[in-house]
N, C-alpha and C positions, 0 to 999 in steps of 0.2 A: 480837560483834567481826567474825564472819566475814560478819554480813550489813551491818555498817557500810563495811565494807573492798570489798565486794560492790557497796553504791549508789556511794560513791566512786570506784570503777573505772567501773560503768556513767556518772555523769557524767561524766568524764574524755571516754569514749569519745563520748559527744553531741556535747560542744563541737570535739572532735579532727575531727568529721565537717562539721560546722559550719564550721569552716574551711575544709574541702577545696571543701566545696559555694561558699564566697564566689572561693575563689583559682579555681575553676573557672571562675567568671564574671568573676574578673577577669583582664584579656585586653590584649594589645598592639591597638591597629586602626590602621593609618597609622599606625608610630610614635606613638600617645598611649594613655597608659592609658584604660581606659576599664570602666566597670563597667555591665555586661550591656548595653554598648552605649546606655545613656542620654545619655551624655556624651560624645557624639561631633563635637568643633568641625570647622566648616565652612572651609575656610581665603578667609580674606581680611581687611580692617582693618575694624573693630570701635570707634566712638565711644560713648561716653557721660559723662553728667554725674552729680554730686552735690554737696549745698552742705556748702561748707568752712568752716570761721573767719570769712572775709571774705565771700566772695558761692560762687560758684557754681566746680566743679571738673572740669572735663575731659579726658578718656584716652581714646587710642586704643589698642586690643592687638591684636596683628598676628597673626594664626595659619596656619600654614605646616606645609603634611603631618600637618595635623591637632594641633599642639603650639601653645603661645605659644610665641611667638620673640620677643617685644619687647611691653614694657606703657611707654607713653610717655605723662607729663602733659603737654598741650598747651596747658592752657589754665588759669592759676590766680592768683590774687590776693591768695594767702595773705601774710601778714605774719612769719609764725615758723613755717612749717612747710619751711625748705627740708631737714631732715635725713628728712624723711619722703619727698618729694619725688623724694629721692636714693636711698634705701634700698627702702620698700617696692615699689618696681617693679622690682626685681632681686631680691627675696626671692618675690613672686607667679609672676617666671619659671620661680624653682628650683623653688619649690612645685608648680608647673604647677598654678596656681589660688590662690582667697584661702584655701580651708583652714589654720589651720596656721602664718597668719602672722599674725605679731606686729605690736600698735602700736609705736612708737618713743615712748619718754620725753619728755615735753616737747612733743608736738604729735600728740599721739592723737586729735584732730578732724580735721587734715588726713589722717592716716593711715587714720583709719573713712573718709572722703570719698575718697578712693584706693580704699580697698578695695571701697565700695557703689559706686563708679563702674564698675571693673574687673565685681563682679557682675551687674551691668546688661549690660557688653559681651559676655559670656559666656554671657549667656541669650540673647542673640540671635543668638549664635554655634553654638548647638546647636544639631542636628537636630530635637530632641524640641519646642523650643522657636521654630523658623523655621515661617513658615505655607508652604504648597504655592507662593505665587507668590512669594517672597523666597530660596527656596534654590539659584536659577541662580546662578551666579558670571561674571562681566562680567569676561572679559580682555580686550574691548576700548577700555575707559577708563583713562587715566591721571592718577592722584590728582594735583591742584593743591595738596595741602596743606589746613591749616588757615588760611582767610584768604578774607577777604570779595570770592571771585572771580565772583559770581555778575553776570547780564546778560541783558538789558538793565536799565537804571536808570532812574527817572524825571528831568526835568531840571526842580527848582524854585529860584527865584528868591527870599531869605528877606528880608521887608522888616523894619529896625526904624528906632529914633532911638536916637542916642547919649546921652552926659548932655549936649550942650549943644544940641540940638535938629536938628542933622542927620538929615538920612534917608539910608540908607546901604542897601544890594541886598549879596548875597550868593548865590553858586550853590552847591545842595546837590543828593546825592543818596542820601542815603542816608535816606529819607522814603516815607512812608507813611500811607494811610488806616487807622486802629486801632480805632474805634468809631463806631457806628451812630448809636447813643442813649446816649447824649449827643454828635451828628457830633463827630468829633476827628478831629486827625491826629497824626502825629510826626514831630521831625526831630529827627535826631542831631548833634549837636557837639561839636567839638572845645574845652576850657574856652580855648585859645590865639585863638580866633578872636575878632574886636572883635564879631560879633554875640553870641556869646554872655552878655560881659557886660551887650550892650546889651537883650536878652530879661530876664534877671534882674532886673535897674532896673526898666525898662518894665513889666512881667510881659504883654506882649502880641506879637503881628508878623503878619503876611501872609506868605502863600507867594501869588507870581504864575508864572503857567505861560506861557510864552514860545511866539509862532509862530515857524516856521524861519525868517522875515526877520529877529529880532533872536540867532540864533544867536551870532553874535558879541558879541554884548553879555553874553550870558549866559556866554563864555565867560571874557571879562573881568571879570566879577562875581567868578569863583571862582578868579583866578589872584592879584588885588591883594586885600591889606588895607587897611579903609575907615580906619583908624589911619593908615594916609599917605598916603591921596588919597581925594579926593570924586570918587567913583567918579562918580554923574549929574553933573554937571559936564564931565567928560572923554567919557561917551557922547551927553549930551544930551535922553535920556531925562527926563520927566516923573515927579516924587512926588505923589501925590495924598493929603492927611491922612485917615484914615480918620474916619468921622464916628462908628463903634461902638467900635472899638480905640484903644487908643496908639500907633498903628502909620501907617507909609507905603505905597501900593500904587503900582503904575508903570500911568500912563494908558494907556498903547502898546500892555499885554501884553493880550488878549483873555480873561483867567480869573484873576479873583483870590480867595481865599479868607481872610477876618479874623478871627484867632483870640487869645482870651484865654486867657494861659498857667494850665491846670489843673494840671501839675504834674509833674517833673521827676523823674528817674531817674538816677546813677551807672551806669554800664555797664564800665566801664575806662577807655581813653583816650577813651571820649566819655562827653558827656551825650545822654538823650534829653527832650525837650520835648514832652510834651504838649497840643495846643492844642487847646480847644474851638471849633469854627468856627460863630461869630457870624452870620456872613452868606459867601455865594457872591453874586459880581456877574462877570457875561458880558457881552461886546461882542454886541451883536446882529447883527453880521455871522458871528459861529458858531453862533448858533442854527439850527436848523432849524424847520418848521411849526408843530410841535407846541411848540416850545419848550426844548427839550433840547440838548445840546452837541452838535455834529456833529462828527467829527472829520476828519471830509475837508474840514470848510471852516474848524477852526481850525488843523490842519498842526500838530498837535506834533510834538516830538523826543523823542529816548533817547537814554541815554550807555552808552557800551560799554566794559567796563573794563580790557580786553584793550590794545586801541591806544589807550585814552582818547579816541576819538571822539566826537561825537553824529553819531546816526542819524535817517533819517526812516522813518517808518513806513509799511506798506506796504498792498495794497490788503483791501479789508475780506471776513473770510473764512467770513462769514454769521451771525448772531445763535446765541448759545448754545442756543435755545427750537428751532433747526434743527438745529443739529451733534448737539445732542445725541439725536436721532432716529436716528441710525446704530447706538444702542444700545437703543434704547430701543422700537421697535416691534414 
């Protein structure tokens, strides 16, 4: 009895010390708990994503004197999660982290995507977790938000035909080169725009890249809808049928590219297009010796999204195979 009553007590006394040993390491640090100092957040905002119900899920968590102070969904497309939406980022505050918290009834997939999003932000919010060049903290920039403020832009010109056979220009810019092999590009759309239904019918279009002489044109491309006016008619600009695509390119502009639609994306308020480029065709007055685009002598632009400008571009600041020797010898 006396030696059962004996291990008993020596247990007791283990675990009794065992806790003193954990509360000893656990420690205020800048206002945030913090255990043996592993878990030590960096203060500033903190994005990341996880995929939700619908598509993808966005949060940024804001950390201040070392605490969250605010976990905010910025970015979501959910269909039936907004009680989770509402709830879980004020229960992760309380928490001071996702330990601990609870799914919400009813939308426990947006609620796990909340919570693996907030995880993500918090790993990279910790000391143990930030590499040597990421844990300076920048008070000299101020956050623009969530939103597509980035600059400069490219300026393309998106050619199709409608269903009664017009050819109609459009300026885009929210596009880009996306594969190699198989050449592609992409341009994003709004489903509200007359080009877009007219890519979908078609499944093909051109992007043509404007010299700064047809600035204005290009600028009128992207202010009217080709739904109430025949845009080349009003500039006077030239369609040429494409002989590879379903598509129209404009004689005038010195770079055109014809692509066959591969294949389309959902994003939110846009779609993105896909297009495989069939053929490049160049004015020979931008060529140079060798045969390659020159850009001092086709004179593109950029758009700026700040003042909504285009911009020209400025003088050339030596081949990457050079710059990059400032590091590199």
């Amino acid at each position: 009895m006396h030696t059962k009553l004996g291990s008993t007590l020596i247990g007791i006394a283990i675990l009794v010390a065992g806790i003193a040993v954990f509360l000893l390491h656990f420690r205020e640090v800048d206002g945030q708990s913090t255990l043996a100092g592993q878990v030590k957040l960096l203060d500033g905002v903190y994005r990341a994503k996880e995929m939700g119900y619908n598509d993808s899920l966005a949060v940024e968590v804001k950390i201040s004197r070392g605490r969250i102070v605010a976990v905010t969904v910025v970015e979501q497309y959910e269909s039936a999660g907004d009680s989770a939406i509402k709830y879980v980022p004020r229960w992760i505050v309380q928490h001071q982290g996702t330990e601990g918290v609870d799914v919400v009834t009813g939308a426990t997939i947006t609620s796990h995507a909340i919570l693996g999003a907030v995880r993500k932000a918090l790993a990279r919010a910790t000391a143990a977790g930030a590499s040597p060049t990421s844990t300076s903290v920048d008070k000299g920039k101020k956050s623009l938000g969530a939103r597509p403020a980035l600059a400069p832009l490219p300026v393309w010109v998106v050619g199709s035909y409608d269903s009664v056979g017009r050819a109609n220009m459009m300026t885009a810019s929210w596009v880009g080169i996306c594969s190699s092999q198989p050449p592609s590009l992409m341009v994003a759309l709004r489903k509200a725009t007359y080009t877009y239904g007219n890519i979908m019918k078609r499944k093909a279009f051109t992007v043509n890249i404007p010299s700064e002489e047809f600035a204005a044109e290009a600028a009128y491309f992207g202010s009217v809808s080709g739904r109430d006016v025949d845009k080349l008619s009003v500039t006077g600009l030239t369609p040429v049928a494409s002989e590879l695509v379903d598509a129209p390119y404009l004689k005038e502009f010195p770079l055109i590219a014809e692509c066959r639609l591969r294949s389309t994306y959902e994003l939110g308020l846009h779609t993105m297009f896909i297009g495989e480029i069939v053929d490049v065709k160049a004015s020979p007055s931008v060529l140079d010796a060798d045969g390659r685009v020159d850009m001092e002598l086709m004179h593109p632009f950029v758009y700026g999204t700040g003042k909504g400008a285009f911009y020209t571009l400025g003088r050339d600041l030596g081949t990457t195979a050079s710059l990059r020797g400032k590091f590199t010898r």
